[in-house]
C-alpha positions as CSV (number, residue, x, y, z in Angstrom):
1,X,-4.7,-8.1,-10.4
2,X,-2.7,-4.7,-9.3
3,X,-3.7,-3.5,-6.1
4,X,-0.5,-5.2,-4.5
5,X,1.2,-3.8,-7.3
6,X,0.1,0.0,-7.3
7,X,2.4,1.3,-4.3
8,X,5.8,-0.7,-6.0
9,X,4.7,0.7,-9.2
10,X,4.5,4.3,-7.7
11,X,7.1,3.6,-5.9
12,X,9.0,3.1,-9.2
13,X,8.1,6.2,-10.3
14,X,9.2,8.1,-7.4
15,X,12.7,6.7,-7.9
16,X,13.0,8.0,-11.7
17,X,11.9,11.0,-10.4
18,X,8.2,11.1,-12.0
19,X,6.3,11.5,-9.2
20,X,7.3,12.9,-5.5
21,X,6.3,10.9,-2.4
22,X,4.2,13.9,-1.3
23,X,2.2,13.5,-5.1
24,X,1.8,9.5,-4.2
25,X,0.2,10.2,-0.9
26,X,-1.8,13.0,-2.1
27,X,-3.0,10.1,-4.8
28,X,-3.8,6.9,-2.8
29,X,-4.6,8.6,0.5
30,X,-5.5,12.1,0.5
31,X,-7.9,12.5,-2.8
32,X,-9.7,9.1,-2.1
33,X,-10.5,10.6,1.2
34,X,-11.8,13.7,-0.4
35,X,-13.8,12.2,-2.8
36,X,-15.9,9.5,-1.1
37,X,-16.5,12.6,1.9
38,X,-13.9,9.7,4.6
39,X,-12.7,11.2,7.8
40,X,-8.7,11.1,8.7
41,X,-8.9,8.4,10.9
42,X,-6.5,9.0,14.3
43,X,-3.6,7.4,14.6
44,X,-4.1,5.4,11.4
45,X,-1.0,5.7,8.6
46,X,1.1,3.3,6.4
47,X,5.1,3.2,6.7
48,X,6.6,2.6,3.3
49,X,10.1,2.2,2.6
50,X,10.7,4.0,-1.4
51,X,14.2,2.5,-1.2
52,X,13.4,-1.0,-1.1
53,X,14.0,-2.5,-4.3
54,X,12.8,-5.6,-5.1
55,X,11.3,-7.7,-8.7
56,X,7.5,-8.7,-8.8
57,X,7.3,-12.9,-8.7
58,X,4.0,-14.8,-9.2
59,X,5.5,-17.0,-6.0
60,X,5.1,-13.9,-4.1
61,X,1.7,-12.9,-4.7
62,X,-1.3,-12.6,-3.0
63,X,-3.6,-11.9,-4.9
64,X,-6.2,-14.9,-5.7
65,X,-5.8,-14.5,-9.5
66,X,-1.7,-15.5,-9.0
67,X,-0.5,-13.4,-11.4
68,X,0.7,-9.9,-12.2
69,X,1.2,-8.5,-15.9
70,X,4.3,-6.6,-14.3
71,X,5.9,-9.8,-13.1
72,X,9.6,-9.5,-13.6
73,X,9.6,-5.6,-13.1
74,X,11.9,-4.1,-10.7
75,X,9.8,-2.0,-8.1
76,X,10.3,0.2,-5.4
77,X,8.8,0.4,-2.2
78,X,7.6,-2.1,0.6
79,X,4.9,-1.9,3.0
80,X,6.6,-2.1,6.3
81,X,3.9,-1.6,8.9
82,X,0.1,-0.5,8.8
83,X,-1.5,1.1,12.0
84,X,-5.0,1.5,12.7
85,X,-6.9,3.1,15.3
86,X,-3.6,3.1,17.0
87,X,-3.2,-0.3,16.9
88,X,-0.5,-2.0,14.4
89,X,-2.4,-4.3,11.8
90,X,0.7,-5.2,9.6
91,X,4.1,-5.1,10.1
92,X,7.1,-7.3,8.3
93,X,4.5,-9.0,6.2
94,X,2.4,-10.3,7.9
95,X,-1.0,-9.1,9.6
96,X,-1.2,-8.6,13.3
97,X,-4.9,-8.6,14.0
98,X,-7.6,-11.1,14.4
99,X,-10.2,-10.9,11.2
100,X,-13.5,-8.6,12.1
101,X,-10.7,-6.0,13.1
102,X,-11.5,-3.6,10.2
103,X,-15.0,-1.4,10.5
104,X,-17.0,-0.5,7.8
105,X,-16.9,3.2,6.3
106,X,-20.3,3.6,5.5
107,X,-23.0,2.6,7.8
C-alpha cells in the first residue's frame, strides 16, 4: 500500500508548509523522468487540487491490499484530471479510457 497515498501525503506537507508544490513536482515527475532517461511526453500532465482536504478510509481505497497505515489521516490534495497524449484519461474519479490505452516506456 501507498502509491494512492503519496500525492495526499505530499500534499500534506505542502499545506504545513514543508514542501512547495514546485519541490513535489520536481519529486514525483521531473526527477523520475531524469533518472530512468523518459521523454516529456506532449500534452500529458496531472491537475491536482492542494486545497482539497479530505481523511484516508479503507472504504475508499483502491488498492488491492484494502488498507492504508495512514487511514484516518487528514490529507491534502485530489487528483482531479489526468491527460495523456492529449487525450483526458481521468477526470472526477473515474478513468475515461478503454484498457490497452497506456503504451509501454521501454520497448
Amino acid at each position: 500500500p501507498g502509491l494512492e497515498t503519496t500525492l495526499p501525503l505530499l500534499g500534506l506537507a505542502i499545506h504545513e508548509g514543508r514542501l512547495t508544490v514546485e519541490r513535489v513536482i520536481e519529486l514525483v515527475a521531473e526527477n523520475p523522468r531524469r533518472i530512468w532517461g523518459l521523454p516529456c511526453p506532449p500534452e500529458t500532465y496531472t491537475e491536482v487540487d492542494f486545497d482539497a482536504a479530505y481523511t484516508i478510509e479503507r472504504a475508499h481505497l483502491r488498492t488491492q491490499c484494502g488498507w492504508s497505515p495512514f487511514e484516518g489521516m487528514t490529507v491534502y490534495g485530489r487528483v482531479r484530471s489526468v491527460v495523456i497524449r492529449g487525450q483526458c484519461a481521468y477526470k472526477d474519479d473515474q478513468v475515461q479510457v478503454q484498457p490497452g490505452f497506456g503504451q509501454n516506456l521501454y520497448g
